[in-house]
Legacy VTK file of the C-alpha trace (Angstrom):
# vtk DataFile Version 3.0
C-alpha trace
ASCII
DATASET POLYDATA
POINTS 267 float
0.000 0.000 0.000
3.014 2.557 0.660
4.688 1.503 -2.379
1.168 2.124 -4.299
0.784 5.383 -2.483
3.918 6.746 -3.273
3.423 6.077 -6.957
0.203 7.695 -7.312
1.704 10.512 -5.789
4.668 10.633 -8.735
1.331 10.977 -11.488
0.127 13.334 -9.316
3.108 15.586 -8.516
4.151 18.842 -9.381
6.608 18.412 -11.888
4.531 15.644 -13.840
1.620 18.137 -14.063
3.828 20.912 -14.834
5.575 18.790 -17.748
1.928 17.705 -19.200
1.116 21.300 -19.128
3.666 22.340 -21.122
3.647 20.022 -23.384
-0.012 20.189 -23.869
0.171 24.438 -24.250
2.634 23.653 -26.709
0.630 21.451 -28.829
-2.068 23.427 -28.780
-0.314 26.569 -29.840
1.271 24.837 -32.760
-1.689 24.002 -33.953
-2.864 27.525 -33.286
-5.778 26.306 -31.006
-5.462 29.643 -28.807
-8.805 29.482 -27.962
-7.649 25.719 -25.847
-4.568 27.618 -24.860
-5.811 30.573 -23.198
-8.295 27.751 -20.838
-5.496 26.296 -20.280
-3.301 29.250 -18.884
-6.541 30.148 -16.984
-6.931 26.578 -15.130
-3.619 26.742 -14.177
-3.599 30.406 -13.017
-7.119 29.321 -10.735
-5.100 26.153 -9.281
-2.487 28.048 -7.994
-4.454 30.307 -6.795
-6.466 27.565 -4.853
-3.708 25.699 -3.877
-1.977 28.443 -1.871
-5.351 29.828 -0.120
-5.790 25.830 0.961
-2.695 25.502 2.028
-2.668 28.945 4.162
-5.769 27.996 5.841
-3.991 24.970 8.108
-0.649 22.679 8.429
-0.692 19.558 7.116
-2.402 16.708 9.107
1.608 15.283 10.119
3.957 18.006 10.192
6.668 15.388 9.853
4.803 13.315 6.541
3.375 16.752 5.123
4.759 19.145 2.853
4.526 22.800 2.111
1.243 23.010 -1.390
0.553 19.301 -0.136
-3.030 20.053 -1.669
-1.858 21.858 -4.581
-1.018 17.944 -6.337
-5.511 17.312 -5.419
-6.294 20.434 -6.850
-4.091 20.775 -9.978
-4.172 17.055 -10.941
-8.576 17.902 -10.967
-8.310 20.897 -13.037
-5.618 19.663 -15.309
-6.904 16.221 -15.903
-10.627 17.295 -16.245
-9.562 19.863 -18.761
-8.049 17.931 -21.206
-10.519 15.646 -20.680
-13.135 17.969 -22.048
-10.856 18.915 -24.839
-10.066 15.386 -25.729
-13.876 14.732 -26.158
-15.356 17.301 -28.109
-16.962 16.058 -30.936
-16.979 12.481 -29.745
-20.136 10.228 -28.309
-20.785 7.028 -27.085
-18.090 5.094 -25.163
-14.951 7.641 -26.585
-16.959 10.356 -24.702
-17.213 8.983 -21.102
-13.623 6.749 -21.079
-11.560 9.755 -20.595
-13.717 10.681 -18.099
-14.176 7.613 -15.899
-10.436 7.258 -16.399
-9.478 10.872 -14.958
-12.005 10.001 -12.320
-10.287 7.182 -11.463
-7.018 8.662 -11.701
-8.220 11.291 -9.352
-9.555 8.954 -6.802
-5.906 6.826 -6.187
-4.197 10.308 -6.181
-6.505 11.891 -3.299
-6.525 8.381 -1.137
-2.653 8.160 -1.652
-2.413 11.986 -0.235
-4.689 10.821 2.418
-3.146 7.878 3.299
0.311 9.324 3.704
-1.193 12.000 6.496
-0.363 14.825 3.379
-3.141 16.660 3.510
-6.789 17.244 5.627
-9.934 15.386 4.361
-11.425 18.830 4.214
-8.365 20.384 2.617
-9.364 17.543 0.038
-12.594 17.893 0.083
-12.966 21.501 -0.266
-9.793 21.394 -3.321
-12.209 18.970 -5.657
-15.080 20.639 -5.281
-14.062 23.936 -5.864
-11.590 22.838 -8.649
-14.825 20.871 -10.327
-16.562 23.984 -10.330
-13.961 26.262 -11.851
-13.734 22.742 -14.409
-18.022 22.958 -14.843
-17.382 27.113 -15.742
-14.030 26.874 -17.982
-15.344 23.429 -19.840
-18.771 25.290 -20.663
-17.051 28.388 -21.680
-14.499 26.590 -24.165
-17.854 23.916 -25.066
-19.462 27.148 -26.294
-16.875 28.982 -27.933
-14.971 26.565 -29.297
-15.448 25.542 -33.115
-13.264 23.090 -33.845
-11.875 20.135 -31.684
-8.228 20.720 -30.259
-6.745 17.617 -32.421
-8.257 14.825 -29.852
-6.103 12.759 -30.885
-2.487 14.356 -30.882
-3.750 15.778 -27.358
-4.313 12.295 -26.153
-1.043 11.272 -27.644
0.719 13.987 -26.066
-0.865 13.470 -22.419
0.191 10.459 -22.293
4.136 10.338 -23.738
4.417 13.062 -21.843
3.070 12.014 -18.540
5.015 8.743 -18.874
7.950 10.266 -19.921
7.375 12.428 -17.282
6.686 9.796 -14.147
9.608 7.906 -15.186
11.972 10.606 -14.621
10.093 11.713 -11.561
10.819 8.253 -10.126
14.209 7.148 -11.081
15.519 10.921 -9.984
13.633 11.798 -6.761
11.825 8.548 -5.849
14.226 7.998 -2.681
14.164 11.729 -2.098
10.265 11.538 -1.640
10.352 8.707 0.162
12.503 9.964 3.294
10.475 13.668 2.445
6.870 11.887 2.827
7.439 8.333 4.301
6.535 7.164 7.924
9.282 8.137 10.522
9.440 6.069 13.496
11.702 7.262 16.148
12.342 5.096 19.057
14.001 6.767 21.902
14.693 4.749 25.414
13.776 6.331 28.227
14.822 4.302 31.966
11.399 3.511 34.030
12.330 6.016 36.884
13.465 8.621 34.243
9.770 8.706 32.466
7.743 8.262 35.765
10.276 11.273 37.104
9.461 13.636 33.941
9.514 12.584 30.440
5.841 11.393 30.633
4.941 15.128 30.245
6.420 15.308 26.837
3.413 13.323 25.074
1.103 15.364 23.361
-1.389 16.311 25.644
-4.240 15.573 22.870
-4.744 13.207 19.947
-5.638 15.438 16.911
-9.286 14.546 15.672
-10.513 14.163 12.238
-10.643 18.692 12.103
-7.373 18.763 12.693
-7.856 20.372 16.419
-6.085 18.980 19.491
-9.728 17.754 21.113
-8.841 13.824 22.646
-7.436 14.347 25.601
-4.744 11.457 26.686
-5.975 10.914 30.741
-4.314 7.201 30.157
-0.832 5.764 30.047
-0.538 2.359 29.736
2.706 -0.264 29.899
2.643 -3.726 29.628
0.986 -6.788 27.855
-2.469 -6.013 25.963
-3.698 -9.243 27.623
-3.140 -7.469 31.375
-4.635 -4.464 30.974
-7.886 -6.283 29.169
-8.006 -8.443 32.331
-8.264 -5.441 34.771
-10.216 -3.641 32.892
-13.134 -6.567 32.393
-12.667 -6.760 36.199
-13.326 -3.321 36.843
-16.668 -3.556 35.091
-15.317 -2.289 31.217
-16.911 -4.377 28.227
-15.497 -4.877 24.726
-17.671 -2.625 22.253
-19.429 -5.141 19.936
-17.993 -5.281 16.502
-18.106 -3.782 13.242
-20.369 -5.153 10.567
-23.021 -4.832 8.433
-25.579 -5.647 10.935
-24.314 -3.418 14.209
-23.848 -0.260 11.795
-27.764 -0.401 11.203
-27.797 0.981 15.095
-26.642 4.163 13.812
-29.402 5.116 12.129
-31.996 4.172 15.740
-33.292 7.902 17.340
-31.634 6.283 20.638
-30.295 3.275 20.598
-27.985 1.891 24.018
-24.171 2.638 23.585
-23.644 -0.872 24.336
-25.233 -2.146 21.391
-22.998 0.544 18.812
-19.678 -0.447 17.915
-16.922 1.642 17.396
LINES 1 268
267 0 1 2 3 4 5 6 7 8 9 10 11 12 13 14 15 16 17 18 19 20 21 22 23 24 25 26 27 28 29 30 31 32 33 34 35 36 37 38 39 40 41 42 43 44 45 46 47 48 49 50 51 52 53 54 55 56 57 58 59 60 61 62 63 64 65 66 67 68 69 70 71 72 73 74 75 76 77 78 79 80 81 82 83 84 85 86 87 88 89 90 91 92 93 94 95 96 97 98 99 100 101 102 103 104 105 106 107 108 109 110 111 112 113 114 115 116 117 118 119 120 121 122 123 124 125 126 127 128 129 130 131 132 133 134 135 136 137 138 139 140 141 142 143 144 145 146 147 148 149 150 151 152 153 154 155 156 157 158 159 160 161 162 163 164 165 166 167 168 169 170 171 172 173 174 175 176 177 178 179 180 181 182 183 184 185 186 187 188 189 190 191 192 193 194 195 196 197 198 199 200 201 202 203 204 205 206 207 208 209 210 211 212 213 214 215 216 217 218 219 220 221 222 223 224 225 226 227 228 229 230 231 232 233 234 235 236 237 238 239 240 241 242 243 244 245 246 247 248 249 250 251 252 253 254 255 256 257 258 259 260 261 262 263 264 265 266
């Protein structure tokens, strides 16, 4: 799953957009398509824009795992993909129009869980990024729809895209692929501490709070526990505590009760 994350993030990453960009501005302009290039310029311009209000609004969900524009890959990998999607199929119905589309969407989904899943960005950092970038998409891809009166070569786009995001990954991978690793992958630091030394003071360096699913330091941590997982189970199902029933199919149907007992929900 890390190895999968991290490559997602490579088709998603700055300098693989950036090249597919290019390249496809290029194309475009050589076949004097301004009308393509000028939406172009203009979703990139907007994604940018986005991607540093996002990113000023709150750190990253790991300050060690997240980087500085960790939602600008979301954002411009939306606008960018979704672009040339509409570009690629103008004129075209039937199966060639919706396969670019269910393919960017897929595309789009790895990238976001991979950014997720490597603590690089906030669910609502995410969330908000999409939505607003699918809007700006819905505006720009009705604008060009409208004014545009001949496809921008489909096919040499396509062509293009691809090579160049390839081309693109592959050079992404074999030059920074360690770098990004160390930059973005888990760091586990293990530092042993004598029993009299943590019960003396170095208990009161853990993070007073767990950080919740907002990103705000909400979860108090009242508990410290050390020893076997069977031991503390043991006093705690003498002390009266009860395993939560588990998660299935069947128990998550007492979510949707007006008040059903807490010892019939699982976790």
């Amino acid at each position: 799953r890390l190895r999968g994350s991290f490559d997602a993030i490579i088709v998603g990453s700055g300098t693989v957009l950036l090249s597919i960009a290019l390249a496809a501005i290029a194309w475009l302009a050589w076949k004097r398509v301004w009308l393509a290039v000028v939406h172009c310029t203009g979703a990139a311009v907007f994604a940018l824009i986005l991607t540093i209000a996002l990113d000023w609004s709150r750190e990253a969900p790991l300050n060690s795992l997240g980087t500085t524009w960790a939602s600008g890959e979301v954002v411009m990998s939306t606008v960018l993909y979704r672009l040339l999607a509409v570009m690629v199929t103008q004129g075209q119905r039937g199966v060639r129009r919706w396969m670019p589309y269910v393919t960017v969407g897929m595309v789009m989904a790895v990238i976001m869980l991979s950014q997720l899943y490597l603590g690089a960005v906030w669910l609502s950092q995410v969330a908000a990024g999409v939505l607003l970038a699918m809007l700006w998409i819905i505006i720009l891809g009705s604008a060009y729809r409208l004014h545009a009166t001949v496809p921008a070569a489909p096919h040499g786009l396509t062509v293009i895209t691809l090579m160049t995001l390839l081309i693109a990954a592959t050079v992404q991978a074999k030059l920074h692929y360690e770098r990004d690793v160390a930059r973005i992958g888990p760091h586990r630091a293990v530092t042993p501490v004598n029993t009299v030394t943590w019960w003396d003071s170095t208990w009161r360096d853990l993070p007073p709070y767990r950080i919740d699913l907002e990103g705000e330091g909400k979860q108090p941590l009242t508990v410290q526990w050390s020893g076997p997982l069977a031991t503390i189970k043991t006093h705690l199902t003498e002390n009266g505590w009860r395993a939560p029933p588990p998660l299935n199919g069947r128990n998550m149907l007492q979510w949707l009760r007006p008040s059903p007992p807490l010892k019939d929900l699982p976790l």
